[in-house]
N, C-alpha and C positions, 0 to 999 in steps of 0.2 A: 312620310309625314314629318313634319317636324315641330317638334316638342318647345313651349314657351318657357321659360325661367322668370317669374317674377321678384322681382328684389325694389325693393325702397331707394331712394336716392344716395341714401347714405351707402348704405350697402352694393351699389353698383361702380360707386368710386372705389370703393376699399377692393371690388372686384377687378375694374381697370387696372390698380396699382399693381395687384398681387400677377394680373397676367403680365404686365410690364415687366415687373422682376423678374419672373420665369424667363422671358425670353431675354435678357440679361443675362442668367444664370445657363441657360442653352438648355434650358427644359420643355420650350416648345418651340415651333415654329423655326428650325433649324433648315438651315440652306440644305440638305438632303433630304426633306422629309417636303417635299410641296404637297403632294394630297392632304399633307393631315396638318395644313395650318390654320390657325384657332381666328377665326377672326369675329370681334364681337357686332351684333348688333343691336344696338338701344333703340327699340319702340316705345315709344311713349305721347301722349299729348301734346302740343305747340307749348313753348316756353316752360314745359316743364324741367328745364335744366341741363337737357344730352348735351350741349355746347359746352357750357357752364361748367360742368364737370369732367370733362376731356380737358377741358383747361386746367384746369386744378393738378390732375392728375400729371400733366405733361412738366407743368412745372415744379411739382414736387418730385417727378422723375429726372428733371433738367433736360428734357429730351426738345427738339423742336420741334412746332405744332403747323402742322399745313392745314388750311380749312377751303374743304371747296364744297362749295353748295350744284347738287345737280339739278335742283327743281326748273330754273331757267337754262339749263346747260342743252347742248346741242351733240348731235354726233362728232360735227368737227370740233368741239372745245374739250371734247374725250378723246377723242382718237386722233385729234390730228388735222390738219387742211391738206388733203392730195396732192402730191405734183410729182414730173415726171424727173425721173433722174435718168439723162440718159448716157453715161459716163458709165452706172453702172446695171443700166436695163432693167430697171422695175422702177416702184413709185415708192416715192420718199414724203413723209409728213411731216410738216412745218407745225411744232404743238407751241399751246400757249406756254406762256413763263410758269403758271404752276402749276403743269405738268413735268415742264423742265426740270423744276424742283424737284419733284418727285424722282428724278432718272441722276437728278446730278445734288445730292444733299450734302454736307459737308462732312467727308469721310470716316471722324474720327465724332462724331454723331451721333445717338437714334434720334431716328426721325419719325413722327406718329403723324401720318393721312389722314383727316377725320373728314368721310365722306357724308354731306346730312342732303336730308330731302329726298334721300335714294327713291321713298314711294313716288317722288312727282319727277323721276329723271324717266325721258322718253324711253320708252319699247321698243319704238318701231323705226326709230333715229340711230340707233349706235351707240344710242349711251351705256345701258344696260349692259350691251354685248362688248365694248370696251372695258365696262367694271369685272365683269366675268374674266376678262383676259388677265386682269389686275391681277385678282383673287386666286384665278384658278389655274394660272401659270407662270403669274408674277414677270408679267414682259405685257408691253402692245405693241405691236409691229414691227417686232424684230427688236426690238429694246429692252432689255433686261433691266427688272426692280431692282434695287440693289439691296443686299441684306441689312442692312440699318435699318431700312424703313420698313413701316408696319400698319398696317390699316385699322382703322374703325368706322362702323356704318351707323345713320344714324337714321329711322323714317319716325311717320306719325304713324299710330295705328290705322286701321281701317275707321271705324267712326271717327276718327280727327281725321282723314286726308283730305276731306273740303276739294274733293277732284281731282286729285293726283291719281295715275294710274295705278300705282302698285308695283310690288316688286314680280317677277317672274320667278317661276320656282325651280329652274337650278340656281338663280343666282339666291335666291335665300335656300336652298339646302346647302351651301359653302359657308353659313354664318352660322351662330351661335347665337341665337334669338334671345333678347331678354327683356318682359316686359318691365319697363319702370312706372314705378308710380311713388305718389308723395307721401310722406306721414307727417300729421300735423305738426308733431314736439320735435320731429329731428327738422321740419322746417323751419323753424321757430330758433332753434339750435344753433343748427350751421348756418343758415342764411340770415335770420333776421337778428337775432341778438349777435353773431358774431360781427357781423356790417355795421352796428350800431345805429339800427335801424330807429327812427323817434320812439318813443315810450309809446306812445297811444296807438300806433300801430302795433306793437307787438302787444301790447294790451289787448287790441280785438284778436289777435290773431288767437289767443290764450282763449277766448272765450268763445269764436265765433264757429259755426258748423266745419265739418271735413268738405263740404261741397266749396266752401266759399277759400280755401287753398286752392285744390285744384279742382275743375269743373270736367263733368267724362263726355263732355261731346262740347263740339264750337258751335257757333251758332249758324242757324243757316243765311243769315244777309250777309252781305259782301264786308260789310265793318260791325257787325257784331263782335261782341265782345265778353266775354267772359274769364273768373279768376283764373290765374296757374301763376306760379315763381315769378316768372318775368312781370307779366305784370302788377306783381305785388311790388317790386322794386319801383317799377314807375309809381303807383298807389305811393308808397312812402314819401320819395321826389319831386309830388304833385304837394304830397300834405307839408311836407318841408318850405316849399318856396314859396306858398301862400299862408303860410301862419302870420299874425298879424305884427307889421314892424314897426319900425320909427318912422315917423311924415318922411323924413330926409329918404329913407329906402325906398319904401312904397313910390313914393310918388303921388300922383292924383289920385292913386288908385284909393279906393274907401276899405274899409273894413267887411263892408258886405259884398264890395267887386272883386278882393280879394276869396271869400266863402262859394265866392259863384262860379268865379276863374277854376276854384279848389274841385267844388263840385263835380265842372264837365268834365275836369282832366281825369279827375276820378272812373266817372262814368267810363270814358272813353278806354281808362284803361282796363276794368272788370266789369263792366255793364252799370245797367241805370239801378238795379235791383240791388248789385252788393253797396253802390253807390249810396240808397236809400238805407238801406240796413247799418253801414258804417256811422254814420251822420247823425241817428235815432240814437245809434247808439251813445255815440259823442255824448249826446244831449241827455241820456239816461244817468250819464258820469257825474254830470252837471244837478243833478235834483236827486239826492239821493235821500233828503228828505221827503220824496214822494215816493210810495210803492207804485212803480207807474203797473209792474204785471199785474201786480194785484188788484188795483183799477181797470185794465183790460180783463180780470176774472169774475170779476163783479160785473162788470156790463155784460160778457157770455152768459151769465147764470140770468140774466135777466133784470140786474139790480140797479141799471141805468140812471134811472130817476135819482136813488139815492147815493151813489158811488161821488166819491172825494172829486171836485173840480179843483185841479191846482189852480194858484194866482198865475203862476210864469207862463206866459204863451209859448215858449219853447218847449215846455213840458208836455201844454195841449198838444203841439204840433206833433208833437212824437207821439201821445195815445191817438191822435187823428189818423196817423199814419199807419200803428200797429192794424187798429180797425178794420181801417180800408183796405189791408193787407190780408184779414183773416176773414170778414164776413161773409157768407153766401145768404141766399135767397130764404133760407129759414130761420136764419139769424138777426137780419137784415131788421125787422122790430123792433127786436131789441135792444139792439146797436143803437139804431136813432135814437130811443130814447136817452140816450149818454150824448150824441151827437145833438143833438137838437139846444141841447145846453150851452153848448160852445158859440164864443165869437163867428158872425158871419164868416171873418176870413180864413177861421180855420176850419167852419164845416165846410170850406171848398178846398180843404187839403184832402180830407176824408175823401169826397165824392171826383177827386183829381186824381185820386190813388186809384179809385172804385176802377172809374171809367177806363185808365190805363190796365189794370188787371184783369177788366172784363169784355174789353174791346170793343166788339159793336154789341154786344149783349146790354136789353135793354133792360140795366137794372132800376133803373125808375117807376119800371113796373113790377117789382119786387113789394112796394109797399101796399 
C-alpha cells in the first residue's frame, strides 16, 4: 500500500528544492543505486500549481525543465515508432524530439522531466509501460537515461481526474506520493501579492472562504468551472483589462460592456457562483455606510417590513442577491416582506438568483 504525504504548496516547493540538492550533493538517486531512486509525485487538483512550481524550483536550481504532458500521449510518443533495422536484426524506434531530449541533455546540465497528467496517460497503450521503464530501469529500449536527468510526476487525484484512467500500481509504488493542497495566506503570499496581483483581488482573497481558493472536486459539465490558482491568475487578468479607461483605450466599448465583458471572463474562469459572490462583494466596498449583513439579519429574524432600504440600487442589488442566495421555503415569508419593498427591477434580481439556486423546484409555491 502506499502511504500519501500531504504538504501545502509552499511546502512542496521547499520539498522539490531540498530533494534537488540532495541529488546534487550524491545523497540520493545515485547511478548505482536504481532500486532506490526517489522519485516525486504531486497529486493534487487541476490548476492547483504542480507546473507552476517545478518551474520555480528548476529555475532557482538552474537546472533544465522538460515538460511532457501524457494525458493525449500515445504509446508510440513514449516509446517510440517501430521499424525494422535490418543492418542490425531487430527493431529500432524513431522517438519524438522530447524524448530525444530526454536521452541527449546537455552534458554538463541537470536536467528535471516533469511528467503531468500521468492519471490520464493510457494503460493499455504503452504509455504507462514506457513510464515504468523510465522510472524503474532508467533506459526504454535499449537507451539508457542518462544521469543528469531526473523525473517528476505529476496527476489529479481521483475526485479531480474528470475521466482519466489512473495510474497502475507498480507504477505508483516507484513514487513518492504527495498530496498538495492550498492554504489561503501562503496563497495570498507567494502568488498573489508577490505577482502584484490588483488590490481588490487580493482584498477578496483576504476575506473570502478556503473553498473559493481552491474548490475539492471539478465540476461535472464538460466547461464547468470552479476556483484553484490558475484560475485565480485569469480572475485577476480578467479584472485588470476591464477596469474602466480612457474613451481613447476602451473604445466603443461603455462602461457597463466593460463590467459585463468583466463578469463572463470571470464566471468562465471560477464559475457563475464565485463570479456572484466577488461582485456583491465589490459593491459591499462600495456602501459601507450601509450595514448590508445586518440588513440581511433583520429580514432572517423576520424584521422585513421595517429593516433600512438603502437609496443606492447597487446596494439593493447585492442584499437582493444575498437573499436569494440564502432563503428556503420556511423563510421564504419573510424574505418577501423585505423584497417586496424593492424596485421592480431588482425584486427580479432576487427571484433570478432563486430560480437559478433552485432549478426546476417550484419556488413560487413557497408562498
Amino acid at each position: 500500500m502506499t502511504h500519501m504525504n500531504t504538504m501545502t504548496m509552499r511546502n512542496v516547493t521547499q520539498f522539490i528544492l531540498y530533494w534537488m540538492r540532495s541529488i546534487v550533493d550524491g545523497l540520493i538517486n545515485t547511478p548505482d543505486n536504481l532500486d532506490g531512486y526517489l522519485v516525486p509525485l504531486l497529486i493534487g487538483a487541476p490548476g492547483i500549481g504542480k507546473t507552476a512550481i517545478t518551474r520555480i524550483a528548476a529555475k532557482m536550481m538552474d537546472w533544465d525543465l522538460l515538460l511532457i504532458h501524457l494525458g493525449t500521449a500515445d504509446g508510440g510518443d513514449v516509446q517510440g515508432l517501430p521499424f525494422p533495422d535490418p543492418e542490425n536484426e531487430r527493431i529500432a524506434y524513431l522517438m519524438g524530439d522530447q524524448l530525444n531530449s530526454i536521452f541527449n541533455p546537455p552534458p554538463d546540465r541537470m536536467t528535471l522531466c516533469f511528467f503531468d497528467d500521468v492519471h490520464g496517460a493510457d494503460r493499455h497503450n504503452g504509455v504507462q509501460a514506457g513510464l515504468m521503464q523510465f522510472l524503474h530501469a532508467r533506459e526504454l529500449n535499449g537507451r539508457k537515461v542518462p544521469d543528469n536527468v531526473h523525473f517528476i510526476l505529476a496527476a489529479n487525484g481521483r475526485e479531480h481526474s474528470s475521466g482519466g484512467q489512473g495510474m497502475n500500481g507498480p507504477l505508483k509504488e516507484r513514487c513518492l506520493p504527495i498530496n498538495c493542497v492550498v492554504d489561503r495566506m501562503e496563497f495570498i503570499e507567494d502568488v498573489a501579492e508577490k505577482n502584484m496581483w490588483h488590490p481588490d483581488i487580493v482584498s477578496y482573497l483576504n476575506t473570502c472562504d478556503h473553498e473559493y481558493i481552491s474548490s475539492p472536486t471539478i465540476g461535472q459539465g464538460e466547461f464547468d468551472r470552479t476556483p484553484n490558482p490558475r484560475g485565480w491568475a485569469h480572475i485577476n487578468d480578467a479584472y485588470r483589462m476591464t477596469m474602466p479607461r480612457t474613451p481613447v483605450e476602451k473604445g466603443d466599448l461603455s462602461d457597463n460592456a466593460l463590467l459585463s465583458m468583466r463578469k463572463k471572463m470571470i464566471a468562465a474562469a471560477g464559475g457563475d457562483d464565485l463570479c456572484h459572490n466577488f461582485h456583491c462583494w465589490l459593491e459591499e466596498q462600495k456602501h459601507v455606510d450601509y450595514d448590508i449583513k445586518g440588513i440581511v439579519t433583520q429580514v432572517y429574524k423576520g424584521k422585513g417590513d421595517k429593516a433600512e432600504l438603502p437609496d443606492a440600487e447597487d446596494a439593493l442589488w447585492v442584499i437582493g442577491t444575498l437573499l436569494g442566495k440564502s432563503v428556503t421555503k420556511d423563510s421564504y415569508a419573510r424574505f418577501r416582506k423585505y423584497v417586496d419593498r424593492m424596485p421592480e427591477h431588482l425584486i427580479q434580481v432576487f427571484e433570478s438568483v432563486l430560480t437559478t439556486r433552485t432549478g426546476n423546484e417550484d419556488w413560487k409555491a413557497w408562498a
